[in-house]
C-alpha positions in Angstrom: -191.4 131.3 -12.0 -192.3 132.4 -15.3 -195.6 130.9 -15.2 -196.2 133.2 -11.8 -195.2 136.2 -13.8 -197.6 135.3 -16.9 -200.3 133.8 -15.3 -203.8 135.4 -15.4 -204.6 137.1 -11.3 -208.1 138.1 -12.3 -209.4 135.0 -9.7 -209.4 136.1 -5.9 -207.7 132.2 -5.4 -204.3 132.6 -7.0 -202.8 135.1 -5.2 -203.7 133.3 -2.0 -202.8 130.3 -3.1 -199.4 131.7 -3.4 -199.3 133.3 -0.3 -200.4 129.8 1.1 -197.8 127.4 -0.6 -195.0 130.4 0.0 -195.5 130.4 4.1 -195.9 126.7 4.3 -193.4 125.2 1.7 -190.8 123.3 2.8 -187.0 123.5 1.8 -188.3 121.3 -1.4 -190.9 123.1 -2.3 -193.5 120.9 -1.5 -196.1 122.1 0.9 -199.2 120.0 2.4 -202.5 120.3 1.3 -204.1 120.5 4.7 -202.1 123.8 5.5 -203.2 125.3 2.3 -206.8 124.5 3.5 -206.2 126.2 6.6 -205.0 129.0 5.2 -207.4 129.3 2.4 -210.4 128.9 5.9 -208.4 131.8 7.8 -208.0 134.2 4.9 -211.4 134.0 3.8 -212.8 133.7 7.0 -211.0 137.4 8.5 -212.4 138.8 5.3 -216.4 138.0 6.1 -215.6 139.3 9.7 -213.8 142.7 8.3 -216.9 143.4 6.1 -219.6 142.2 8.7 -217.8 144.8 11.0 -217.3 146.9 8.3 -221.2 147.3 8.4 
């Protein structure tokens, strides 16, 4: 956790990489890498279509 807390946010990835591995984690901890791609396609994706819309 203190690496969370410390680490640099200024790239648009790490937050969502959190978000990703904190919805799909299991009880370990671990979380598979082919949900975090998923998510990583949806969030992106719903942002191009807000801004198209946005338009």
């Amino acid at each position: 956790m203190k690496f969370i807390e410390t680490m640099d946010m200024s790239y648009s990835y790490k937050p969502v990489l959190l978000k990703a591995i904190y919805e799909y984690m299991d009880t370990s901890g671990r979380v598979a890498l082919p949900d975090v791609v998923d998510y990583f396609i949806d969030f992106y994706s719903n942002i191009t279509h807000r801004s198209k819309n946005d338009k």
